[in-house]
C-alpha positions in Angstrom: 21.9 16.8 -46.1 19.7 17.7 -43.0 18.4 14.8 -41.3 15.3 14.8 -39.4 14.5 13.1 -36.0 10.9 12.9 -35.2 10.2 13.8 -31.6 7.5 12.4 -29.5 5.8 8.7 -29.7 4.6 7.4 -32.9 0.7 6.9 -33.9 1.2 3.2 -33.4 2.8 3.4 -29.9 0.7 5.2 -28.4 -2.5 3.0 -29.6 -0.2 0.0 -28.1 0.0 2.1 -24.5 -4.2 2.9 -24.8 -4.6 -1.1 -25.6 -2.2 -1.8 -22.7 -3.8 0.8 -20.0 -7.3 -0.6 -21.2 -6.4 -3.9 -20.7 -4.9 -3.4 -17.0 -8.4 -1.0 -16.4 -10.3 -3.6 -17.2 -8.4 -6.4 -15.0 -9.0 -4.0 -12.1 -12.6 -4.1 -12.5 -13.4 -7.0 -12.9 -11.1 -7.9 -9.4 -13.1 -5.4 -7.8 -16.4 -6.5 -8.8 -15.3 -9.9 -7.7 -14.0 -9.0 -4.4 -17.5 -7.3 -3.7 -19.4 -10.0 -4.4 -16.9 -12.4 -2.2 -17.5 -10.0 0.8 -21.2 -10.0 -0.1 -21.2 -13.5 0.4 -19.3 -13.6 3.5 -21.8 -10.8 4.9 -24.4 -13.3 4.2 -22.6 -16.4 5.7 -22.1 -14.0 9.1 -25.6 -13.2 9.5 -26.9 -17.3 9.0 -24.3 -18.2 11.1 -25.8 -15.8 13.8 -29.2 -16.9 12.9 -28.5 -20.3 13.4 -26.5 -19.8 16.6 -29.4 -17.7 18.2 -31.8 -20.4 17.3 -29.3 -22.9 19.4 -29.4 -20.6 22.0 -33.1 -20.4 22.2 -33.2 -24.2 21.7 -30.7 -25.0 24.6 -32.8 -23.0 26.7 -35.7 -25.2 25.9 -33.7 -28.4 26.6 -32.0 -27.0 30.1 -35.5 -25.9 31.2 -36.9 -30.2 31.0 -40.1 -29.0 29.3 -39.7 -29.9 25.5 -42.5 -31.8 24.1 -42.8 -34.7 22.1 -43.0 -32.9 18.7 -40.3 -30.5 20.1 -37.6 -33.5 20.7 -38.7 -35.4 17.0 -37.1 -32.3 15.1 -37.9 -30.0 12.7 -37.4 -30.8 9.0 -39.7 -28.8 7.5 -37.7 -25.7 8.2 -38.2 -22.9 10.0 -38.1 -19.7 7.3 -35.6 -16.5 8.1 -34.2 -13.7 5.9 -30.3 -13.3 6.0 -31.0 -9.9 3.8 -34.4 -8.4 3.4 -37.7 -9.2 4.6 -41.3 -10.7 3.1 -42.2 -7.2 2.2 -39.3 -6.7 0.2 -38.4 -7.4 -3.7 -35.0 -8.0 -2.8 -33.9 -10.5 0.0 -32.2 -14.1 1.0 -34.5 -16.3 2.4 -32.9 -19.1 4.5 -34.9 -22.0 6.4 -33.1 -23.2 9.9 -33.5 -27.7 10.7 -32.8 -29.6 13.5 -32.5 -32.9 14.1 -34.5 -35.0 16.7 -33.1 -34.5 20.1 -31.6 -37.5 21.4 -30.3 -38.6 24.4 -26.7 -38.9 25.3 -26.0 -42.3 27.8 -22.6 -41.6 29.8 -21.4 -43.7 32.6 -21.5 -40.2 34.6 -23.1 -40.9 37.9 -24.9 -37.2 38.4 -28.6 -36.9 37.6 -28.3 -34.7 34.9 -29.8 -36.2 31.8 -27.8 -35.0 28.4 -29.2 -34.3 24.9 -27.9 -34.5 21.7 -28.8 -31.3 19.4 -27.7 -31.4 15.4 -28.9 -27.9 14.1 -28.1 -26.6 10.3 -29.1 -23.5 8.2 -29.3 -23.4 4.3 -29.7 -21.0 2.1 -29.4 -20.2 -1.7 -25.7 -18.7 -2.9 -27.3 -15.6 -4.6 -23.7 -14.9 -6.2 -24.1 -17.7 -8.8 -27.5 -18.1 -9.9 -27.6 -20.2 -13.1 -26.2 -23.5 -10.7 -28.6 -22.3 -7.4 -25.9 -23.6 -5.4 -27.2 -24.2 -1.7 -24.9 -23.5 1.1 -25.3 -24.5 4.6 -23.8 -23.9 8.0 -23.8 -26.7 11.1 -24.0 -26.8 14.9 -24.0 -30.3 17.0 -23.5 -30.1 20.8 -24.9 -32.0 23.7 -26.7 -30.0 26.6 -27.7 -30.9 30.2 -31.0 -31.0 31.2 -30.9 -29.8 34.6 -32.9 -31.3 37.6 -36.0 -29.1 39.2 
């Protein structure tokens, strides 16, 4: 009696590697895709941040020079409109509006002339990554500045 040994994998072994390999393909995938779109949305975060803080800068400008005026220091809550991505000519972009709040002064018992204001500034703008909830993100700066004597 011969006996035979079959050599090689088996019809039903290999379909179990192909399921396996598949399944592992399409886990790396899906990370990927993920991870892009987390780094999209940190891009995105960066540039309001920066948005924001040059908007602070300009703004404690306005407060160290002593000339804001009245509608100046009673805020802005309509929103000033920026793109984060894009532009108004473009199809595809991130619009984001930049608030502040109405610029208060700070009373210290500080004997110097220098007369101190309190500045509350925020960005918002929509998370693009998940639109069916339109979930608005925003970013915050408070700080006091001087208003220096002339």
């Amino acid at each position: 009696m011969k006996r035979r040994f079959q050599s090689g994998f088996s019809f039903i072994e290999v379909m179990i590697g192909v399921v396996i390999i598949s399944v592992a393909a399409y886990g790396m995938v899906l990370s990927a895709t993920h991870a892009r779109g987390v780094l999209r949305a940190l891009a995105i975060k960066e540039r309001a941040v920066d948005e924001l803080t040059g908007y602070v800068e300009h703004m404690k400008g306005r407060i160290a020079d002593g000339n804001l005026t009245l509608s100046e220091k009673s805020g802005d809550f309509m929103g000033e409109t920026v793109f984060l991505y894009g532009d108004d000519n473009t199809n595809v972009k991130i619009p984001a509006k930049i608030y502040y709040e109405n610029i208060t002064p700070v009373y210290t018992d500080s004997v110097s002339y220098i007369d101190r204001y309190l500045l509350h500034a925020w960005i918002e703008w929509e998370d693009f990554s998940t639109p069916k909830t339109k979930f608005t993100k925003r970013a915050d700066i408070e700080m006091v500045m001087l208003e220096f004597p002339q």
